[in-house]
C-alpha positions as CSV (number, residue, x, y, z in Angstrom):
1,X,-148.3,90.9,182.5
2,X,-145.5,93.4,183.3
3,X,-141.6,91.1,182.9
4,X,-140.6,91.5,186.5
5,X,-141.5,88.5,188.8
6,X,-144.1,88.7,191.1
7,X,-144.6,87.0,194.3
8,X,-146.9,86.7,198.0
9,X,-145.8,89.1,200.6
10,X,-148.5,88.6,203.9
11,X,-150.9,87.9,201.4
12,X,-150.8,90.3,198.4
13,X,-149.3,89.8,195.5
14,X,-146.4,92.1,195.1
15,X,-143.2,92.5,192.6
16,X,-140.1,89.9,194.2
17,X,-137.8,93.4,194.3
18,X,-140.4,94.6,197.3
19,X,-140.5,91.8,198.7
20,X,-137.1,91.4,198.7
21,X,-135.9,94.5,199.9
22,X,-138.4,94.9,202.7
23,X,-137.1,91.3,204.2
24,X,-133.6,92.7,203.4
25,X,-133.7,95.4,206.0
26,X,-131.9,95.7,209.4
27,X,-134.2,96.1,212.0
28,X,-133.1,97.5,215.3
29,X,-129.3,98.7,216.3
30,X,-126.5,96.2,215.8
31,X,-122.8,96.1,217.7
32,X,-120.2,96.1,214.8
33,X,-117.1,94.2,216.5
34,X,-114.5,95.6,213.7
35,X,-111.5,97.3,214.7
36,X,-112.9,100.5,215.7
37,X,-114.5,98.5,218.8
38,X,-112.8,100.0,221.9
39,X,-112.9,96.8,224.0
40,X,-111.9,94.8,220.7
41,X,-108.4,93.4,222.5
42,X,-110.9,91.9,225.8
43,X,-113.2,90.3,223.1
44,X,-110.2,88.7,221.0
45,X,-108.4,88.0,224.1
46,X,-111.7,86.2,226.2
47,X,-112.6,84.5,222.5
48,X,-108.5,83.0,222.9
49,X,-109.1,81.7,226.3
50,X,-112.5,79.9,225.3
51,X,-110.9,78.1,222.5
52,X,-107.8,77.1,224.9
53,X,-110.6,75.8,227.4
54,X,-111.7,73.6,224.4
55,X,-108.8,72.4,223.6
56,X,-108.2,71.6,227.5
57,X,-111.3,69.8,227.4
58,X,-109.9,67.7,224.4
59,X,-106.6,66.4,225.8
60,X,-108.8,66.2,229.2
61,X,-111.0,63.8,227.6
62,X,-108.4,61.8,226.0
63,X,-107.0,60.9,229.5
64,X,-110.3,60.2,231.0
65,X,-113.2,58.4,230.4
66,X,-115.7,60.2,231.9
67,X,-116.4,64.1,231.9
68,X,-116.4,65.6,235.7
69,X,-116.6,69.0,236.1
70,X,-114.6,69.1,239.4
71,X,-112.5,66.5,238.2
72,X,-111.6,68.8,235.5
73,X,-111.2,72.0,237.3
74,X,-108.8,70.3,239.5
75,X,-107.3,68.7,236.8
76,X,-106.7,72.2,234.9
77,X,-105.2,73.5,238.3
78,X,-102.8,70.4,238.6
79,X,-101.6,70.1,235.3
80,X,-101.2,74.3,233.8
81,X,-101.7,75.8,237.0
82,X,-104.8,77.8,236.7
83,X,-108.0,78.0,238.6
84,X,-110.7,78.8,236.8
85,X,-113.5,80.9,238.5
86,X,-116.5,79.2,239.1
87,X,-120.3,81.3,238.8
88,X,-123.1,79.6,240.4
89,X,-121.2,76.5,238.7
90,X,-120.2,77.6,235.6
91,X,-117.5,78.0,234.1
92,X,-116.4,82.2,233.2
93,X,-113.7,83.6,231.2
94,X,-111.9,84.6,234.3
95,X,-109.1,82.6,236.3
96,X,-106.5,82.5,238.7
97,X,-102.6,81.6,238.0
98,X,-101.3,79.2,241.1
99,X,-98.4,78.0,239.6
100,X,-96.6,80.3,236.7
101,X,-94.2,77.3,235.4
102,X,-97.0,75.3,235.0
103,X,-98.8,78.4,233.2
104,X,-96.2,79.0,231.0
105,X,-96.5,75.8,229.3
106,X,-100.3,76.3,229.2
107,X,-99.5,79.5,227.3
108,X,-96.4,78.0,225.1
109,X,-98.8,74.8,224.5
110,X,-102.6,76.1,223.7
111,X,-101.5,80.2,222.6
């Protein structure tokens, strides 16, 4: 018996390198999201807004017992003065700035 490892691939034995680099393969195209990205400053910008929205939720949460999602969205517009843009109920990365002292401390807060 040869010294390399051996091992079942779909049913035949095969050496564990084939096996290993056949699984180890990309299959199909891949986005890279490095720095040569062009929209790379929308993508770290809407990832920025999704992790303030969490952090909203936190302190939201901590004031009130229950989650409601109008509640919430009023809430958000009372308290930073923004109005987040609803889709068919759910909740997008896009919004609306009704007050701009109240969204300056959203920004000086949660950036």
């Amino acid at each position: 018996m040869p010294d390399e490892a051996w091992g079942r691939y779909n049913g035949k034995v095969k050496p564990l390198h084939q096996i290993i680099n056949k699984s180890m393969t990309v299959k199909g195209t891949f986005q890279d999201y490095d720095d040569d990205d062009p929209d790379i400053k929308f993508r770290i910008n809407r990832d920025k807004f999704w992790r303030q929205l969490k952090n909203l939720r936190t302190e939201y949460n901590e004031k009130f017992e229950n989650f409601d999602n109008d509640t919430f969205m009023k809430w958000i517009e009372d308290t930073y003065g923004l109005r987040i843009i609803m889709n068919n109920s759910y909740i997008t990365d896009k919004y609306d700035i009704v007050d701009e002292k109240k969204h300056l401390v959203f920004l000086l807060k949660f950036s």
